[in-house]
Phi, psi and omega in degrees: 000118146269136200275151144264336173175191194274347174310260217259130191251101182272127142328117163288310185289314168278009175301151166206137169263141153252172185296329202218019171191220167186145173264173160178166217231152174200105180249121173293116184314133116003278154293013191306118197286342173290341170256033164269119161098337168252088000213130211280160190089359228195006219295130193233142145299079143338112188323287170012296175311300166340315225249326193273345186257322160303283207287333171285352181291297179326284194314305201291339187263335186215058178310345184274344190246173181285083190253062160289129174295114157304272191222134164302086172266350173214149165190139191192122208222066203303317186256138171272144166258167185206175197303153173095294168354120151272137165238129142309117177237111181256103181263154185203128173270150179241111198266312172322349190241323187074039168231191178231094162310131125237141160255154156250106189286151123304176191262010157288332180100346191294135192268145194231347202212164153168114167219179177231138187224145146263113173266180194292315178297196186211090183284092198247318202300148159338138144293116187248106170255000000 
């Protein structure tokens, strides 16, 4: 298990690194503190949730580097995620940009989420777990 803290919990067992990223896997807690309130009887992931869970991935994945959000250049939110949900999370560096793709599959394969983010380092270096 990787923790980035206790809000968001990652499969350690389902991580694969690739030549220009990574996949890893995330089932969304129930309790998860972003759907209080988003919206009861109705509960929806907040984009919000998105952009916090891509930078806690990082900062945990790369502890050494500054992995403060520069810029947002894309965030596109095709789909509701809801409480339970497994989502696949596919990261890719876009090296010509200085960012990072991520997608996000349902358990359909179906794409529900997809930003690109810049950090403040310029996160290239190996992934070490």
């Amino acid at each position: 298990m990787i923790e980035t803290d206790s809000i968001f919990k990652i499969n350690k067992d389902l991580f694969q690194i690739q030549n220009d990223g990574f996949l890893l896997t995330w089932d969304i807690p129930k309790d998860l503190p972003y759907f209080d309130g988003h919206f009861p009887g109705n509960p929806v992931l907040p984009a919000v949730a998105i952009i916090d869970l891509v930078q806690r991935v990082f900062s945990t994945l790369f502890p050494e580097e500054n992995t403060k959000i520069k810029s947002i250049k894309t965030a596109k939110f095709t789909e509701l995620i809801r409480p339970s949900d497994q989502l696949l999370l596919e990261f890719q560096i876009i090296p010509h940009r200085r960012s990072w793709s991520c997608k996000l599959f349902n358990q359909s394969q179906k794409l529900v989420s997809k930003v690109q983010i810049q950090f403040e380092s310029e996160l290239t270096s190996p992934i070490n777990l």
